[in-house]
C-alpha positions as CSV (number, residue, x, y, z in Angstrom):
1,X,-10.6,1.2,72.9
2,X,-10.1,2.8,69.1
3,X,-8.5,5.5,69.5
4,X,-10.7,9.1,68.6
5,X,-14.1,7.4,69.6
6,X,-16.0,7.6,73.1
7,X,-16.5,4.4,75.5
8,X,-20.3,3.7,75.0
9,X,-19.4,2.7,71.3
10,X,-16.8,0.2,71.6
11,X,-18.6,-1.7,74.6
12,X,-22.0,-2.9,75.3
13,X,-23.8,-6.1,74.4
14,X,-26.9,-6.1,71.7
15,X,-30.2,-7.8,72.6
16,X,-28.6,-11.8,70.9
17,X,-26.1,-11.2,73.7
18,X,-28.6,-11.4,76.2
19,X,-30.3,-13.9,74.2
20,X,-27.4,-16.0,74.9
21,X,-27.2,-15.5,78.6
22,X,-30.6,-16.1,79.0
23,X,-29.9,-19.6,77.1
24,X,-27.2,-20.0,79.4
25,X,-29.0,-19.7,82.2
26,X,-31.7,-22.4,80.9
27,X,-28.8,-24.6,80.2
28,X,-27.3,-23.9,83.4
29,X,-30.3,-25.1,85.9
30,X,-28.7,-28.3,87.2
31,X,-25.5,-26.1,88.7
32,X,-25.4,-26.0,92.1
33,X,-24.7,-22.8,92.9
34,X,-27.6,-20.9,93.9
35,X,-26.2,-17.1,92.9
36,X,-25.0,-17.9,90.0
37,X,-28.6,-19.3,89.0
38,X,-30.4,-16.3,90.4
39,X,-28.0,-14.2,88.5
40,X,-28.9,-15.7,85.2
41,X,-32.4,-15.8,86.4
42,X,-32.6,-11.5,86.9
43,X,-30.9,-11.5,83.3
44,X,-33.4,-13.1,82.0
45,X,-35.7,-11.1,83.1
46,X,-34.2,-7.7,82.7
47,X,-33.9,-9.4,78.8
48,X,-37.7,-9.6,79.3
49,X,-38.2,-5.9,80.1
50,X,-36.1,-5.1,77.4
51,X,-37.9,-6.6,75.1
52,X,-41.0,-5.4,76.4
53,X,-39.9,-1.8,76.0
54,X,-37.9,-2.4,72.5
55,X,-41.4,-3.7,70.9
56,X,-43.8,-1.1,73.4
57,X,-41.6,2.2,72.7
58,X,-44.0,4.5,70.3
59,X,-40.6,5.6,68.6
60,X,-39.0,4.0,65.6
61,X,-36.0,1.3,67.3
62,X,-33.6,-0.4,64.6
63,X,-30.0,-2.0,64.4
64,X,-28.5,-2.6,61.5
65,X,-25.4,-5.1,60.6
66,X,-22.3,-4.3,59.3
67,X,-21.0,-7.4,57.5
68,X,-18.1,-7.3,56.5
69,X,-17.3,-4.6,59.9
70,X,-16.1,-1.5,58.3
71,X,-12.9,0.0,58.6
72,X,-12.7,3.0,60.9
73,X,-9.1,4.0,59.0
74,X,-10.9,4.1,56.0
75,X,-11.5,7.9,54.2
76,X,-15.2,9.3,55.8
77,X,-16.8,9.0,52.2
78,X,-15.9,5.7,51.4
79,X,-16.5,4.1,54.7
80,X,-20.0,5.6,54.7
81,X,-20.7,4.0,51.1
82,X,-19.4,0.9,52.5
83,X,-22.1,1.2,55.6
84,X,-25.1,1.8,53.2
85,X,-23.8,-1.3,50.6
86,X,-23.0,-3.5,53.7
87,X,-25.6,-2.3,56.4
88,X,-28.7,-4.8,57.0
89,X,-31.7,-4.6,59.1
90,X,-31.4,-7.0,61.9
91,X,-33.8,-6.1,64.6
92,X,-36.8,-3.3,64.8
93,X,-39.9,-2.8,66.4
94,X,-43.5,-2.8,65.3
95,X,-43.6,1.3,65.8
96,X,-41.0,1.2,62.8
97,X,-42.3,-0.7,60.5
98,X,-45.4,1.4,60.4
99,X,-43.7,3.9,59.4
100,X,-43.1,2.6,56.7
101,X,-46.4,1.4,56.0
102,X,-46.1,-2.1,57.4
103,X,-47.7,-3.6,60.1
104,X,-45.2,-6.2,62.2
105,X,-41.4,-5.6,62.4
106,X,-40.7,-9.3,61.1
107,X,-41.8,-7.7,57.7
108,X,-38.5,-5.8,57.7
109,X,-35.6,-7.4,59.2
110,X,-33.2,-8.1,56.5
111,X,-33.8,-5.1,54.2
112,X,-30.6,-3.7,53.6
113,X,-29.8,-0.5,54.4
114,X,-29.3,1.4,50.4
115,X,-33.0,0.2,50.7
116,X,-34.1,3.2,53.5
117,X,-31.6,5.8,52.8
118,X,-30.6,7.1,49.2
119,X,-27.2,8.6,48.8
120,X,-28.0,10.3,45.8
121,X,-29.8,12.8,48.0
122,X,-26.8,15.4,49.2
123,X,-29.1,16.1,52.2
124,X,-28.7,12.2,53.3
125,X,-24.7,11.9,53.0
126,X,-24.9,15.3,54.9
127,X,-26.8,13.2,57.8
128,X,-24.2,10.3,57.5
129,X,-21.5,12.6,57.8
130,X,-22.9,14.3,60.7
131,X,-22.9,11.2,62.6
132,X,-19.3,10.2,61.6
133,X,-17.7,13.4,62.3
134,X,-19.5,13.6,66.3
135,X,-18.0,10.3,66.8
136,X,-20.3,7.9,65.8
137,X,-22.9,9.4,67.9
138,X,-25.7,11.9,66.7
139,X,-28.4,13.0,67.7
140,X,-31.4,15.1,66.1
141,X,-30.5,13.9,62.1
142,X,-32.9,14.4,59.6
143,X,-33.2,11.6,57.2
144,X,-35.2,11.8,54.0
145,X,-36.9,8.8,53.1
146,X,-39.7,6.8,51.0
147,X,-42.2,4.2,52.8
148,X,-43.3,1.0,50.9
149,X,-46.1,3.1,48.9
150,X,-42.9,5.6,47.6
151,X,-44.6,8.7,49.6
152,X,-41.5,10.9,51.3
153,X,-41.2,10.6,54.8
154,X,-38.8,12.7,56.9
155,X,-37.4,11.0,60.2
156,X,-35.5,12.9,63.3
157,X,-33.0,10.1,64.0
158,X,-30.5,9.3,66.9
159,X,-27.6,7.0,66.4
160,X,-25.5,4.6,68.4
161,X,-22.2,2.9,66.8
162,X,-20.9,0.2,67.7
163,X,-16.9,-0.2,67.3
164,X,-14.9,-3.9,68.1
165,X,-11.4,-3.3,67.4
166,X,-11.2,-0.5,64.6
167,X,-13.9,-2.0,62.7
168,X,-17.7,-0.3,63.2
169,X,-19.8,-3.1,63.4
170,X,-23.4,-2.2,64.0
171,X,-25.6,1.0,64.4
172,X,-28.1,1.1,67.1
173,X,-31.1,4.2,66.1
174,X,-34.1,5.2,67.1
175,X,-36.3,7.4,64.8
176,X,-39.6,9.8,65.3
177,X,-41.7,10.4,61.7
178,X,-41.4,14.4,61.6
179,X,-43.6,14.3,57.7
180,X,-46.2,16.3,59.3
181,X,-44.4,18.9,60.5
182,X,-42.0,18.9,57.8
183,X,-45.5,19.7,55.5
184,X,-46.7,22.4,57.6
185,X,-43.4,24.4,57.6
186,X,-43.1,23.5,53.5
187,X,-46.4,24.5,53.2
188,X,-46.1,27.9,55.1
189,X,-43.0,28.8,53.7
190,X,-44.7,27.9,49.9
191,X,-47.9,30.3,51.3
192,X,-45.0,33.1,51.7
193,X,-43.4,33.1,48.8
194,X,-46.9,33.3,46.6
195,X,-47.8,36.2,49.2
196,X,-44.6,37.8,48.1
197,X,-45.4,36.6,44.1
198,X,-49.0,38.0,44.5
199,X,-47.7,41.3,45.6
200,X,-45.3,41.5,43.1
201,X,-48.0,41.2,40.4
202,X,-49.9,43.7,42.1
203,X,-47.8,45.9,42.1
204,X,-46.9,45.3,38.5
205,X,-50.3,45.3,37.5
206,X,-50.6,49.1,38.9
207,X,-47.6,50.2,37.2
208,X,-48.9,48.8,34.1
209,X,-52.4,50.1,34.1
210,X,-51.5,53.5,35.0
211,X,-49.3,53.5,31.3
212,X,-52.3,51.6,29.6
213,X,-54.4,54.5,31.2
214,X,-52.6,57.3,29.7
215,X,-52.1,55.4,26.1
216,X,-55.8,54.0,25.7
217,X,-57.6,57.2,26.8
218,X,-55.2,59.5,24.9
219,X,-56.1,57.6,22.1
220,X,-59.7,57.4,22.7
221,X,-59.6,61.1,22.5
222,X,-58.1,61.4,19.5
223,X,-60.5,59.1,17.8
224,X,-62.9,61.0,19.1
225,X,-62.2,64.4,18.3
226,X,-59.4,64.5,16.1
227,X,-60.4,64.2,11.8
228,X,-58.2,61.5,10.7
229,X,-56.9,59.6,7.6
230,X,-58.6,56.4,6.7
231,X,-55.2,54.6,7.3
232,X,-54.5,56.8,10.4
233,X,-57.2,55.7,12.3
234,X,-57.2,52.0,11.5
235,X,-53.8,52.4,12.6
236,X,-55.0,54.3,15.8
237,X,-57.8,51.7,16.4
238,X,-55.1,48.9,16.1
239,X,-53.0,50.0,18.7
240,X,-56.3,51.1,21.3
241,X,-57.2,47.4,21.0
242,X,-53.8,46.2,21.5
243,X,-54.2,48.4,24.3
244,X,-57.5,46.9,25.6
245,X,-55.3,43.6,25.4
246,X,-52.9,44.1,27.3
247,X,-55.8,45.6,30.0
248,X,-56.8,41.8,30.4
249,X,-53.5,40.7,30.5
250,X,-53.3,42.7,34.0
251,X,-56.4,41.7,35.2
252,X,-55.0,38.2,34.8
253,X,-52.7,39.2,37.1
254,X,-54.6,40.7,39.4
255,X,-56.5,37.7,39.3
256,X,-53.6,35.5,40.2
257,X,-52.6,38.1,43.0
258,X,-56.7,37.8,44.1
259,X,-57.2,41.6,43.9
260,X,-59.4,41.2,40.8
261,X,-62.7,41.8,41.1
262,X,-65.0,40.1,37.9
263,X,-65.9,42.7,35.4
264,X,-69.2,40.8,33.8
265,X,-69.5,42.2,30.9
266,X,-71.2,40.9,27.4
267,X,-67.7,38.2,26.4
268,X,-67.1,35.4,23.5
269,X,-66.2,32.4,25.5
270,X,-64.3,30.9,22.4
271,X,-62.2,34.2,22.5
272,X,-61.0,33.6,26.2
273,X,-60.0,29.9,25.6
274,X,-57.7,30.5,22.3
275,X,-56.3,33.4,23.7
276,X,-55.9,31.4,27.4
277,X,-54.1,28.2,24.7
278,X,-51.6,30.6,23.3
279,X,-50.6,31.9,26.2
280,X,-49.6,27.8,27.8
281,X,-48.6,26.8,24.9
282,X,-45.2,27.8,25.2
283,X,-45.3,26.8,28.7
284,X,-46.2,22.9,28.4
285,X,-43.8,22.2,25.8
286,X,-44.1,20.4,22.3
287,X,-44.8,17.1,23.5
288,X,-48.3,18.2,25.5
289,X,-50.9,18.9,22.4
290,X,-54.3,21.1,22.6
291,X,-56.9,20.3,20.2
292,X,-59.7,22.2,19.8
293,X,-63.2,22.2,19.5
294,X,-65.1,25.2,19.8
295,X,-68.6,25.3,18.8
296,X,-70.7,28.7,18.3
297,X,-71.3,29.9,21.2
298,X,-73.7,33.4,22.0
299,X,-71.8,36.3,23.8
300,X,-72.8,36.0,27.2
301,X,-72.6,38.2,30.4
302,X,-69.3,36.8,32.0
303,X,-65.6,38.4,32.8
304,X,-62.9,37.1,30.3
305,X,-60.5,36.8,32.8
306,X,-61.9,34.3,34.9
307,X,-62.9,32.2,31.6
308,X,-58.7,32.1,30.5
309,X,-58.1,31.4,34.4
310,X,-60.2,28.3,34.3
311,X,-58.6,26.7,31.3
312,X,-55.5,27.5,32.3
313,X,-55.5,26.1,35.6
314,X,-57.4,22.7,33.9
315,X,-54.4,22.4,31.5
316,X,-51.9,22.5,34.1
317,X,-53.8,19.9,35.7
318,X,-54.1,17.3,33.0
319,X,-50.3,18.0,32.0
320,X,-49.3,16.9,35.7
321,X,-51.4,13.7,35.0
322,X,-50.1,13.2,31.6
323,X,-46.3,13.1,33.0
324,X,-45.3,15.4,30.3
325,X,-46.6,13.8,27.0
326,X,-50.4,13.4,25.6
327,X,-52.9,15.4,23.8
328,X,-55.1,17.1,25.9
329,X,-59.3,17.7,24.4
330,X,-60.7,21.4,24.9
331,X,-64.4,21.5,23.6
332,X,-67.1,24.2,24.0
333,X,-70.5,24.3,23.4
334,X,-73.6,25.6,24.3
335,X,-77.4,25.2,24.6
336,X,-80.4,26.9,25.8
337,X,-81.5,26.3,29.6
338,X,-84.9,28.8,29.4
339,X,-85.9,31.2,26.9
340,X,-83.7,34.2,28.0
341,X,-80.4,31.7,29.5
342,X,-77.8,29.4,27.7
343,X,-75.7,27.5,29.3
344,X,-72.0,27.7,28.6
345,X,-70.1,24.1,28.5
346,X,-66.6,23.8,28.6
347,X,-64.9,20.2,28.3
348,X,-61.6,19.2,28.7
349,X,-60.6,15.2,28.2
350,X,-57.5,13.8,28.7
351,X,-56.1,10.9,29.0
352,X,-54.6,9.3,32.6
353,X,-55.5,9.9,36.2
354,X,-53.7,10.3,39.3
355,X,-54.6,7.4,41.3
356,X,-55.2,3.2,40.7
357,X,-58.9,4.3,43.0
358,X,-61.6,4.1,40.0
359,X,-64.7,6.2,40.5
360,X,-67.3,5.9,37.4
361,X,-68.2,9.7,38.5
362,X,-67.0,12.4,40.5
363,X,-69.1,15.1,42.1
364,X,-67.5,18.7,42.5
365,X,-66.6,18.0,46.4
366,X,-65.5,14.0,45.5
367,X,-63.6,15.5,42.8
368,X,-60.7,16.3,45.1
369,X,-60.8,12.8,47.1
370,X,-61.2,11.0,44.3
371,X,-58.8,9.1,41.6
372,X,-59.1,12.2,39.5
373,X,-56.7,14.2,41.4
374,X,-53.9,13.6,43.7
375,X,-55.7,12.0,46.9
376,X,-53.0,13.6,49.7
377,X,-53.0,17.5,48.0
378,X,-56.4,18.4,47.7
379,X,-55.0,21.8,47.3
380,X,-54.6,21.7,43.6
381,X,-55.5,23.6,40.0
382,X,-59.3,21.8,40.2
383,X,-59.9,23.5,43.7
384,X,-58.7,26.8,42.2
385,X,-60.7,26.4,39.0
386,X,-63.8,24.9,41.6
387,X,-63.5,28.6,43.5
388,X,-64.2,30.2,40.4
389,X,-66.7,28.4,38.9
390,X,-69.0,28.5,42.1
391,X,-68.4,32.1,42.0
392,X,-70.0,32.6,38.7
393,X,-73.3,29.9,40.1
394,X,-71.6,27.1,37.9
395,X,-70.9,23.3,38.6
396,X,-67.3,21.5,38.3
397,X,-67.9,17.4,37.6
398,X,-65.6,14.7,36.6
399,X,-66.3,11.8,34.8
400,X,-64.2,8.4,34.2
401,X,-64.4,7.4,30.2
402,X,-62.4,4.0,30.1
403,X,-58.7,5.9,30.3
404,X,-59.9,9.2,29.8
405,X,-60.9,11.6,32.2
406,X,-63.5,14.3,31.4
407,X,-63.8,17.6,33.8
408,X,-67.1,19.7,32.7
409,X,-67.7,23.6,33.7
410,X,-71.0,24.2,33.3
411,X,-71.8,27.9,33.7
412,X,-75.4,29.3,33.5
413,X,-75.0,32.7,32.0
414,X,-78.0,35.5,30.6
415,X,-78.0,36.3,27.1
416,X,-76.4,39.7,25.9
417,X,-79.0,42.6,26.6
418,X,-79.6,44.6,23.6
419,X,-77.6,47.6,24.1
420,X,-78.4,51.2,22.5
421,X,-75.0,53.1,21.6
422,X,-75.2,57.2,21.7
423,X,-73.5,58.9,19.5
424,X,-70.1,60.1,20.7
425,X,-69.8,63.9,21.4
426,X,-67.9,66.1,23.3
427,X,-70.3,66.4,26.1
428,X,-71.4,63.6,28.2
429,X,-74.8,62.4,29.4
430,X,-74.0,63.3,32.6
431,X,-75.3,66.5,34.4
432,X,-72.4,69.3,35.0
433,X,-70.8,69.1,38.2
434,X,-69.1,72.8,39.6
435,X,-66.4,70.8,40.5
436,X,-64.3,67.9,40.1
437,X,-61.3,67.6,42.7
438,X,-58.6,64.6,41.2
439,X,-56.4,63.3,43.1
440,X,-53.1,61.2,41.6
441,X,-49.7,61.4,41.9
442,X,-48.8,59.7,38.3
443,X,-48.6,62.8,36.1
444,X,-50.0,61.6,32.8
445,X,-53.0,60.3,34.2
446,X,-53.6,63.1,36.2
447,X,-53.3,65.0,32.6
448,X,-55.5,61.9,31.0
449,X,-58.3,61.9,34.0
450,X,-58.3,66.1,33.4
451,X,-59.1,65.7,30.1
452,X,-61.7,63.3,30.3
453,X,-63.8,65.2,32.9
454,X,-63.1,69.1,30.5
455,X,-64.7,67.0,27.8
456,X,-67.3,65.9,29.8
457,X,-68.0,69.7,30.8
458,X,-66.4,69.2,34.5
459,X,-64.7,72.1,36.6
460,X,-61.6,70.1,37.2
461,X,-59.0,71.0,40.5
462,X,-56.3,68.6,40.9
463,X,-53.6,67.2,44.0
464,X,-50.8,64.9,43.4
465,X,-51.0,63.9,47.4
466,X,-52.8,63.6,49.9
467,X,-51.6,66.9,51.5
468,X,-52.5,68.5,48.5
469,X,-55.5,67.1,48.4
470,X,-56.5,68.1,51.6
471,X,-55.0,71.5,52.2
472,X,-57.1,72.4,48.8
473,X,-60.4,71.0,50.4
474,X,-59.3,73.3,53.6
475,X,-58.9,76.8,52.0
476,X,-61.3,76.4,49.1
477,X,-64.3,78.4,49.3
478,X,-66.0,77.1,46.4
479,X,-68.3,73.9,46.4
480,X,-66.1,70.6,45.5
481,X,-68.8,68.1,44.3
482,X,-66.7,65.1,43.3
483,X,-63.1,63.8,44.3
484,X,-61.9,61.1,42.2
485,X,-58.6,59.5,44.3
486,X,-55.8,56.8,43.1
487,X,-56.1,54.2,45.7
488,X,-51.7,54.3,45.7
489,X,-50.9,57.5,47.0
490,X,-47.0,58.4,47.9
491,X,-47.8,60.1,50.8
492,X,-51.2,58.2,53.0
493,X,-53.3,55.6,51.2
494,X,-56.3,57.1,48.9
495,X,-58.7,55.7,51.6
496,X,-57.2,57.9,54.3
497,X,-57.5,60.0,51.8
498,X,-61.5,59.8,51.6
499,X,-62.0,59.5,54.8
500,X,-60.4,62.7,55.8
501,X,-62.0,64.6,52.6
502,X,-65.6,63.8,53.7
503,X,-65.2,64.4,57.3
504,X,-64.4,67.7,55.9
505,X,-66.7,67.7,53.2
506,X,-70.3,65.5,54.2
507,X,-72.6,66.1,50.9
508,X,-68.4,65.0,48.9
509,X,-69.1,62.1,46.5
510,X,-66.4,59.7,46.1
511,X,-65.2,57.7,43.2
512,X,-61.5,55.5,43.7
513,X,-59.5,54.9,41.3
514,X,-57.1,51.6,41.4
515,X,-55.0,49.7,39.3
516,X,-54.1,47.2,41.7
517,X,-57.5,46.0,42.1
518,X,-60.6,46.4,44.7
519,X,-59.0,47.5,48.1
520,X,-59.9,44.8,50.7
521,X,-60.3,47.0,53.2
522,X,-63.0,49.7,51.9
523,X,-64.7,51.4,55.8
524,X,-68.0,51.3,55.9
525,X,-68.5,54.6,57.2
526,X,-67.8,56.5,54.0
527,X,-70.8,55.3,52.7
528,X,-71.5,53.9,48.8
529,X,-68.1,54.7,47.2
530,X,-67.5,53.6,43.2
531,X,-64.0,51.7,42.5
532,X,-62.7,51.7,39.3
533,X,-60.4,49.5,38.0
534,X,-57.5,51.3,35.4
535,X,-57.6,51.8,32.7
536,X,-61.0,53.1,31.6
537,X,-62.3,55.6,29.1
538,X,-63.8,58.2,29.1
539,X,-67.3,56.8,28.4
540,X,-66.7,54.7,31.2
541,X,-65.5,57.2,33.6
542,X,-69.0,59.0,32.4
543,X,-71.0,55.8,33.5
544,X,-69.1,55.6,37.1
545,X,-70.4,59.4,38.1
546,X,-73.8,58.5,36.9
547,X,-73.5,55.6,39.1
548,X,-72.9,57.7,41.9
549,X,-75.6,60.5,40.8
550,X,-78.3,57.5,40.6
551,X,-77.2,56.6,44.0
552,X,-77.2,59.8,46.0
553,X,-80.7,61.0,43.6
């Protein structure tokens, strides 16, 4: 017995032992003596029931040769190169050769052993040396793998060595296919960490929008009131639109984080897909190129966030099926549908697809089954991208051109109302409310918010909590028509915040204010409430009370 190893792996016969009883016993049918023939006769049929078992058993069963035996003296690394180099399949099952996307176990036997398991993975020579260091004996050992197509596969193993003299020279194993549950866990863990990503952005996104807040409606103020230099107000105007930029660079995120709620508004569709282009340029490299074609196109009722979301979720896609090099065709245009519609068409062409399955066309449920995308992950850009496109009542097809691939959004969208501008002034529109109660812990835009409604003629109290808040609506005497609340509070949420102020107030109007998006979870027993998103003007803040004046008459 080798010396450091258990019993059960330096004794034991393999299945051409038996075979060679069983001949023996055939050979053996003119001996006389009746035990020893009934004794070769109940091996052979135990060999039977083995068999039986070996090609029945639902599990994986494999032994590989070591030719030449390996050293057992030899250093743990090197004898467990020498196993993969040397190893060769000699027997298996049908169970394992599906695994590997075979059908009959005779389709295997003789694959050598570098062919299953690659060493270059560190997780793999981890499993090896797991079952050197218990002893030539493991059980539970995750091997990562690749079937005959080259999808991974993960297999729970258990393995048997098999030790003559101090040489190991075979490895008995059986194996379960674990992919499946392997996916699951990937795929929860994956869900988890874009939770965590999505709230990150959120939470960014609030930060940012109260500062955009407080520097695009302080500005907006002094445009408006303040008498200004020629070159002092373009300079001012510069910076309020570099302002409204950075605005939709947080609703992107929002977006991403799926708090963003569309903002349809009149938009130039050319304008969202150069702006969405600069911003992946940087991030698909040099050797991926965008060329564009972007016809004259109307301004159309759409949100300009959702139109950069679409192209860049279609770009990532076609640079996944270009493998890192190609040029990738952007063209929009649009025509007429019905005397008051058009029809907004974006194309993108790229060469490549992600599967040898050819479909002439692709419908927008097909498109994620089909050749077009991968077939196993329907989970991909093109679903995301499909999401938003049925949102705004469009259609998502793909189309096969030779080795080009075509994917069409085709949006239906109403042409721009005319729109009548009043002249700006230092009262509003809206009818004078007594009073005005804001609440919001952020300083400046309590000071921003302030000044917008004591331009708009408002009596204006203000809380920066939700004590505050509330402790004001308890020992005022005076009516409080109005309470605008931040959705983020420090001290309760803004919606316990409403809730408590119009159980103490019933004929209180509420207006929310939020920079991390619409909250999921408004109750529906605080009746019609306005959300809007930061930043906003003033002109805008004007338009959200009459909202809620044309609501309550």
């Amino acid at each position: 017995m080798t010396p450091g190893f258990p019993a059960y792996v330096t004794s034991g016969a393999n299945s051409r032992d038996l075979s060679a009883l069983a001949s023996l016993s055939r050979m053996s049918s003119d001996v006389s003596d009746e035990a020893l023939l009934r004794r070769f006769a109940s091996l052979e049929t135990e060999l039977q029931r083995l068999r039986s078992f070996f090609g029945q058993n639902a599990d994986g069963m494999w032994c590989f040769e070591l030719e030449p035996p390996v050293p057992l003296a030899l250093e743990r690394d090197q004898a467990l190169e020498l196993c993969v180099a040397r190893g060769q399949l000699v027997e298996c099952n049908d169970a394992l050769a599906r695994m590997y996307g075979y059908v009959h176990a005779h389709e295997l036997i003789g694959t050598p052993l570098g062919v299953f398991l690659d060493l270059s993975r560190e997780d793999n020579f981890d499993y090896l040396r797991r079952f050197w260091d218990s002893g030539l004996h493991l059980r539970d050992g995750e091997s990562h793998e690749r079937d005959r197509e080259g999808n991974d596969k993960v297999f729970l193993n258990t393995l048997i060595g098999v030790t003559a003299g101090e040489h190991l020279v075979r490895v008995w194993g059986t194996q379960r296919d674990i992919t499946p549950q392997r996916m699951i866990e990937a795929r929860r863990m994956q869900l988890q960490r874009l939770h965590a990503v999505e709230e990150l952005a959120a939470g960014i996104a609030h930060h940012f929008n109260n500062m955009l807040t407080v520097i695009s409606g302080n500005l907006s103020l002094i445009l408006e009131n303040a008498v200004l230099a020629s070159e002092d107000q373009e300079a001012l105007q510069s910076a309020s639109r570099a302002a409204e930029h950075a605005a939709g660079l947080t609703r992107q995120l929002l977006h991403f984080s799926q708090r963003h709620q569309p903002n349809f508004e009149p938009i130039d569709w050319r304008e969202g897909v150069q702006a969405a282009c600069q911003l992946l340029q940087p991030i698909i490299g040099d050797r991926v190129r965008i060329e564009l074609d972007l016809g004259e196109t109307p301004r159309v009722l759409g949100d300009a966030a959702l139109v950069q979301q679409i192209v860049v979720h279609l770009v990532q896609h076609a640079r996944q099926t270009l493998l890192g090099r190609g040029t990738i065709q952007i063209r929009l245009r649009s025509e007429s549908i019905a005397p008051t519609q058009e029809r907004v068409t974006l194309e993108l062409r790229h060469p490549g697809h992600r599967s040898s399955r050819s479909r002439p066309h692709a419908s927008s449920v097909d498109l994620f089954f089909s050749g077009v995308t991968h077939e196993q992950d329907p989970v991909t850009q093109l679903a995301q991208v499909y999401g938003i496109v049925r949102n705004l009542a469009g259609t998502l097809s793909a189309h096969r051109e030779g080795v080009h691939t075509l994917i069409q959004v085709e949006i239906p969208a109403e042409r721009e109302a005319p729109s009548i501008v009043a002249p700006l002034g230092r009262r509003s529109a809206v009818p004078e409310l007594e009073t005005v109660l804001v609440v919001e812990d952020d300083p400046h835009v309590l000071a921003t918010v302030r000044r917008f409604l004591m331009t708009s003629g408002h009596r204006v109290l203000s809380a920066r909590s939700v004590s505050e808040a509330i402790a004001i609506a308890d020992r005022s005497q005076e009516r409080i028509d109005l309470a605008i609340i931040d959705v983020v509070m420090p001290d309760k949420s803004g919606l316990i915040c409403a809730r408590e102020l119009a159980a103490r107030r019933p004929t209180l109007q509420l207006l929310l204010m939020s920079g991390r998006g619409k909250p999921p979870d408004l109750e529906p027993d605080l009746g019609h409430i306005v959300v809007m998103q930061k930043p906003f003007s003033r002109e805008e803040l004007d338009a959200a009370l009459r909202k809620l004046l044309d609501r309550t008459g």
